[in-house]
C-alpha positions in Angstrom: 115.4 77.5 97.9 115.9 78.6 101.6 113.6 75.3 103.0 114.3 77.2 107.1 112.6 80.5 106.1 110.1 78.8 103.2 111.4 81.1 101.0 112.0 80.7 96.9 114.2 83.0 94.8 113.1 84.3 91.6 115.8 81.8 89.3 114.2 78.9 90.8 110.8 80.3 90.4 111.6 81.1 87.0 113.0 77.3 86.1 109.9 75.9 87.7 107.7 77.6 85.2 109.9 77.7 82.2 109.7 73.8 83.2 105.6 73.5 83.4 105.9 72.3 86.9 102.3 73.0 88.7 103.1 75.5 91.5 100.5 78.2 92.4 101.8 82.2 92.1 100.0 84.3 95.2 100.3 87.9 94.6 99.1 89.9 98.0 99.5 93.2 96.6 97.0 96.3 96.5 95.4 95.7 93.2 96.7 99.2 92.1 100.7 97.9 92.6 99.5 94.8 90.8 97.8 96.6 87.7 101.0 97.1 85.5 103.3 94.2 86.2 102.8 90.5 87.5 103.8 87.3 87.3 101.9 86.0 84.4 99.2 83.1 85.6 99.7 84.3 89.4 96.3 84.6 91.3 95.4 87.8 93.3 94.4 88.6 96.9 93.9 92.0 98.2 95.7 91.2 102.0 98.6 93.6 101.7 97.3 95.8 104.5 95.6 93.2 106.4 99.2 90.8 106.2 100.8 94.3 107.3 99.2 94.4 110.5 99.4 90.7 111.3 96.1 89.7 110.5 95.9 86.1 111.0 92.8 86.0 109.2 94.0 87.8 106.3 94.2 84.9 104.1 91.6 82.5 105.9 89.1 83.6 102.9 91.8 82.0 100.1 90.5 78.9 98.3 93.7 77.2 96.4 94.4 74.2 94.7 95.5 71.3 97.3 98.3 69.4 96.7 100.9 71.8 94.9 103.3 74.4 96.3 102.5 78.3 96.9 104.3 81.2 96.0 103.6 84.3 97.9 104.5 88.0 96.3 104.7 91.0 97.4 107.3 94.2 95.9 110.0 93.6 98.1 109.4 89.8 99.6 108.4 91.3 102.8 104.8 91.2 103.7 105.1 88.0 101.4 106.8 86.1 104.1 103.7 86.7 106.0 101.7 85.4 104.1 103.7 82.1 103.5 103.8 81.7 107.3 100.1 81.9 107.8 99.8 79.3 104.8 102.3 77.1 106.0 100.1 76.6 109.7 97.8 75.9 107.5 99.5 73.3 106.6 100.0 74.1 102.7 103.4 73.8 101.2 103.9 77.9 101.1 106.8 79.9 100.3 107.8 83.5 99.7 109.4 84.9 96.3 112.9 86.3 97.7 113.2 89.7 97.0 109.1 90.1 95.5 108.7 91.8 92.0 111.8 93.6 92.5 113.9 90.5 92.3 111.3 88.9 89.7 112.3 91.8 87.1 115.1 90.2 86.1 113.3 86.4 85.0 112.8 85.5 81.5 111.7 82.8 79.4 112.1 82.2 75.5 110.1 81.7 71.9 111.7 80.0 69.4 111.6 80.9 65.5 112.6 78.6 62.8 113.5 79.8 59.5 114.7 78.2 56.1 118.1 78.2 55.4 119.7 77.3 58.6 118.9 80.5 60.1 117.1 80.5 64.0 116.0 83.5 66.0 115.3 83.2 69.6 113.3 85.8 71.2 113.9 86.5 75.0 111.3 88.0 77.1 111.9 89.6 80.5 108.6 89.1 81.7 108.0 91.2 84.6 109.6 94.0 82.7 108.4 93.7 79.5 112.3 93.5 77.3 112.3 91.7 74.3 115.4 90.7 73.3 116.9 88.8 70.2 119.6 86.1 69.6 119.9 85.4 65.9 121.9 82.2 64.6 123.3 80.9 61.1 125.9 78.6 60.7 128.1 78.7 63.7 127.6 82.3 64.2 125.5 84.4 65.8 124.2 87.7 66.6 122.2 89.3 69.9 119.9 92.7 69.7 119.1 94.5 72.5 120.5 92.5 75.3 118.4 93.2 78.2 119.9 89.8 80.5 123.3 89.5 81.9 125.5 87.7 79.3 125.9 84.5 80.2 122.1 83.9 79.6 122.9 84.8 75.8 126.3 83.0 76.0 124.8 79.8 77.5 122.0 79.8 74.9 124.2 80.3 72.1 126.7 77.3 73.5 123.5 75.0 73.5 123.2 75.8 69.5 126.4 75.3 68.9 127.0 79.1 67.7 129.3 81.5 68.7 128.4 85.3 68.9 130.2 87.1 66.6 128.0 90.6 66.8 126.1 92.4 69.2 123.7 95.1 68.0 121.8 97.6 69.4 118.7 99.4 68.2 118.8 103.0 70.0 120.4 103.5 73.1 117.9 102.2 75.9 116.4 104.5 79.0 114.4 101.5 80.5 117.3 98.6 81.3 120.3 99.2 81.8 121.9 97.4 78.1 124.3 95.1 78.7 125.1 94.6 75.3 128.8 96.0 75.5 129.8 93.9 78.4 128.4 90.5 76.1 130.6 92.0 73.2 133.3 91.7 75.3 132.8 88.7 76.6 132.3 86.9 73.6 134.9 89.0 71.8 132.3 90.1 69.6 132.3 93.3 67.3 129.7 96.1 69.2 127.0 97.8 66.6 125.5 100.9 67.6 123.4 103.2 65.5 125.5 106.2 64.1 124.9 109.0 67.1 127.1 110.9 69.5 125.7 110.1 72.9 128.0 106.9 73.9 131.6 107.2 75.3 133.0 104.2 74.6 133.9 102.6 70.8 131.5 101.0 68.7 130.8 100.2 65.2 128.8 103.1 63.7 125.7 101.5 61.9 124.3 103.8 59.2 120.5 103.7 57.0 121.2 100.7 54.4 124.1 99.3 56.2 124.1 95.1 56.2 125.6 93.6 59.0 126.8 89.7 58.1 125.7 86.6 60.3 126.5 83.5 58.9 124.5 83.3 55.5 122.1 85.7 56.6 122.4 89.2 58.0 120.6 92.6 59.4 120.4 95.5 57.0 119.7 98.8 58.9 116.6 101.0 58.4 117.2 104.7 60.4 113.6 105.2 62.2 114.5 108.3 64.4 111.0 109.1 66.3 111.3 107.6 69.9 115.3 108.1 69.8 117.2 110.3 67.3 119.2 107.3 66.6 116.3 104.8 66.3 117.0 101.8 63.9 114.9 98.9 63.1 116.9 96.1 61.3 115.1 93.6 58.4 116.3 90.0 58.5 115.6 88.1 55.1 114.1 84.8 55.5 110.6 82.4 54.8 109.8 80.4 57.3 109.7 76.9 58.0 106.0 75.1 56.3 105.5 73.3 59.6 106.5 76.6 61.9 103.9 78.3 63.5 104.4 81.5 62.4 104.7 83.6 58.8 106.6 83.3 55.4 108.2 86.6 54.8 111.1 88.9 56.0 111.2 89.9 59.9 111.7 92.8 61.0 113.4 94.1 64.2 111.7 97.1 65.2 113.3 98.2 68.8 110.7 100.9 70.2 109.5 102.5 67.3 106.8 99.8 66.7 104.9 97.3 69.0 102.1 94.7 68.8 99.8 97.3 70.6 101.5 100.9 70.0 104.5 102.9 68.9 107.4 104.1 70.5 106.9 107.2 73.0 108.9 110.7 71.5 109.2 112.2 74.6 111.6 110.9 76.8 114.6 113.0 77.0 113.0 115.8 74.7 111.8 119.4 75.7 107.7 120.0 74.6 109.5 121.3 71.4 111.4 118.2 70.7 108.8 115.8 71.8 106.8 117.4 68.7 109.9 117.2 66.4 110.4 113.2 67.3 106.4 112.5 66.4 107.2 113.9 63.4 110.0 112.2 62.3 107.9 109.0 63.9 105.0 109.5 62.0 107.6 109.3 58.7 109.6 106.1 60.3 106.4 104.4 60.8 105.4 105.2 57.2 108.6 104.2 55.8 108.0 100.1 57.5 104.4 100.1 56.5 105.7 100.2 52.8 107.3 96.4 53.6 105.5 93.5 52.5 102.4 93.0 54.2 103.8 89.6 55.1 107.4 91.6 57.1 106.7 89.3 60.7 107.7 92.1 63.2 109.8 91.3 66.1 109.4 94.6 68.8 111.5 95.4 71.4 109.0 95.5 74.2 105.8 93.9 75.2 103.5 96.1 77.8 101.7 92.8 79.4 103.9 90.6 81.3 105.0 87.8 79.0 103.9 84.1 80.0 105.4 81.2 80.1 103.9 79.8 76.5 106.9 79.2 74.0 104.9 81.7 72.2 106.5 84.5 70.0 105.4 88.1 70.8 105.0 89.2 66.6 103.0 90.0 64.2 102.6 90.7 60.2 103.0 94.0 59.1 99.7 93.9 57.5 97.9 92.3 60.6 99.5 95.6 62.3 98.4 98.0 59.8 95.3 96.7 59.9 95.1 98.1 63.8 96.9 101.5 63.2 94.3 104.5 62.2 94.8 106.4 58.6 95.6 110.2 60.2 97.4 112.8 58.5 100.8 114.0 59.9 99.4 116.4 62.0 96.8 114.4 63.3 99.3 111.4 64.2 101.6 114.0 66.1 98.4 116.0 67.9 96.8 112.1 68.8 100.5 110.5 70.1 101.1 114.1 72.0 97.7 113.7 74.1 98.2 110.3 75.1 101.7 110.7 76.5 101.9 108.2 79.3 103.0 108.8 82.9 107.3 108.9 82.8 108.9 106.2 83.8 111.0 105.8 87.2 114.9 106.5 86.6 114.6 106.8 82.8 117.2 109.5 82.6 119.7 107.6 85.3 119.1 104.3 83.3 120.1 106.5 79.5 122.9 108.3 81.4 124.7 105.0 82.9 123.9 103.5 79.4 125.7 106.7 77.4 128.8 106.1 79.5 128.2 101.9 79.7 128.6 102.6 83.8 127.2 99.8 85.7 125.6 100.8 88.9 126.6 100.0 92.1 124.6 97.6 94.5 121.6 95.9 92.7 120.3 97.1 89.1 117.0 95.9 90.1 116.7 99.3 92.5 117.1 101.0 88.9 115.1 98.8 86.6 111.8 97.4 88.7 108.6 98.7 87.3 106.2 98.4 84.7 107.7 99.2 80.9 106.3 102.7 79.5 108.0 103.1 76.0 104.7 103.0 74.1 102.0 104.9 73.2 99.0 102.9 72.3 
């Protein structure tokens, strides 16, 4: 916290609502910057242009709670500080988010699962950005999917638990975050799963359809569910769950991008019109291949297209509550209806798959790569 320019940076923001502490989000934006990410719970003002200009009255309109701090947003913590300056001669207890929604892409907050047999999943959300990612523990040992945060949030977390991370696994290679799931291996001197492919430069464990991959006394086996990446693989963890958890008895299943709560996996990105039709093809069969699970199969996605609150709630759902939602088409009608509603590309995808094929990190701040609204699905 920076108490000289009232300003706040997005780790401490993050703590203070990962902690329940009452504190009041301000988001200034035009509501069209605001429509695909926020901070979850924040309230909305349309003042961006009139805090441009220097309105002073461009907040004089705002009713909010008395007696608890502000947080004013913007996308870059600019026009925020504005804001927080006209609040604070207002005498409330105003500051502005360090860096806006750029900065806040990188804040996360967890949902616990509890399983029988000594086995725990964690489920990591980057809330802004929509990343789910996974840290799995059993025994001593454990394993992460899809690591999304830098790796001493996984290492840390791990520590707590009292497990060590022995495997790091990854379910396609990623065009929306930059993955830094080689960089944890490392780290942790952990063994580096990759679906079998030939896009990466640097050595990993090739995982292949069927393949079981051991942590502690439980373990991932591999399902190959090509459709929004060649190389797409969703990974079943056996398990029932506790009688006094909140959730389902049943296996889990891991399902990267090629199925969410609210859609499946785009088969565009990277693909020619050609191949784009080819991937929805071989979706349509991946997704028919998990619906054959037990109805009960608690699926765990690898994105979320809301930003994810601060609720200790897991983002899943049962198979059967899924299939429930998904239409009955025909091949050729699933392809022709996930073709039309294509949404808009998102920023720096090929950049983002390019540094990730070489495991390059960027230079200067990721966040200039990875800001913005998720667009994997198609719903």
């Amino acid at each position: 916290m920076n108490n000289e320019n009232r300003s706040i940076d997005a780790k401490t923001l993050r703590r203070w609502l990962a902690e329940g502490r009452k504190v009041t989000v301000l988001d200034i934006r035009k509501p069209a910057d605001r429509a695909e990410w926020f901070i979850p719970g924040s309230m909305h003002v349309d003042a961006y242009d009139a805090l441009k200009v220097n309105d002073p009255n461009a907040l004089a309109h705002v009713e909010l709670p008395g007696g608890i701090p502000v947080v004013t947003v913007c996308g870059m913590g600019r026009t925020s500080s504005v804001a927080a300056r006209q609040l604070t001669t207002r005498g409330i207890d105003a500051f502005t988010l360090e860096g806006g929604m750029k900065a806040w892409s990188t804040a996360w907050n967890t949902a616990d699962i509890a399983l029988v047999k000594d086995v725990y999943v964690i489920q990591l959300r980057r809330t802004g950005k929509g990343c789910l990612s996974y840290l799995i523990g059993s025994g001593r040992e454990a394993a992460v999917l899809d690591a999304s945060l830098e790796p001493h949030v996984y290492r840390e977390l791990a520590a707590d638990r009292g497990w060590r991370i022995t495997r790091v696994v990854e379910t396609h290679v990623h065009a929306d975050h930059l993955s830094r799931s080689r960089r944890l291996a490392e780290m942790s001197a952990a063994e580096l799963h990759l679906p079998e492919q030939d896009r990466v430069s640097f050595p990993f464990i090739a995982i292949r359809d069927g393949d079981f991959i051991p942590v502690g006394a439980t373990g991932l086996k591999a399902f190959r569910t090509p459709g929004h990446a060649l190389e797409s693989t969703s990974y079943l963890l056996e398990g029932q769950a506790k009688p006094d958890a909140r959730l389902f008895e049943g296996q889990l299943l891991f399902t990267g991008d090629t199925l969410f709560l609210r859609g499946v996996g785009r088969p565009d990105l990277g693909a020619d019109k050609n191949g784009a039709r080819d991937r929805a093809t071989m979706l349509y069969k991946s997704l028919q291949r998990l619906l054959s699970l037990q109805p009960s199969t608690l699926i765990l996605p690898g994105h979320h297209s809301e930003p994810i609150a601060f609720d200790g709630e897991p983002l899943a759902s049962t198979l059967g509550e899924l299939r429930a939602k998904l239409p009955i088409l025909s091949e050729s009608a699933f392809v022709e209806q996930i073709l039309s509603r294509i949404p808009p590309t998102p920023p720096n995808y090929l950049k983002i798959a390019q540094l990730n094929e070489a495991d390059t990190i960027p230079e200067g701040d990721p966040n200039d790569l990875e800001a913005g609204a998720n667009r994997c699905a198609v719903s």
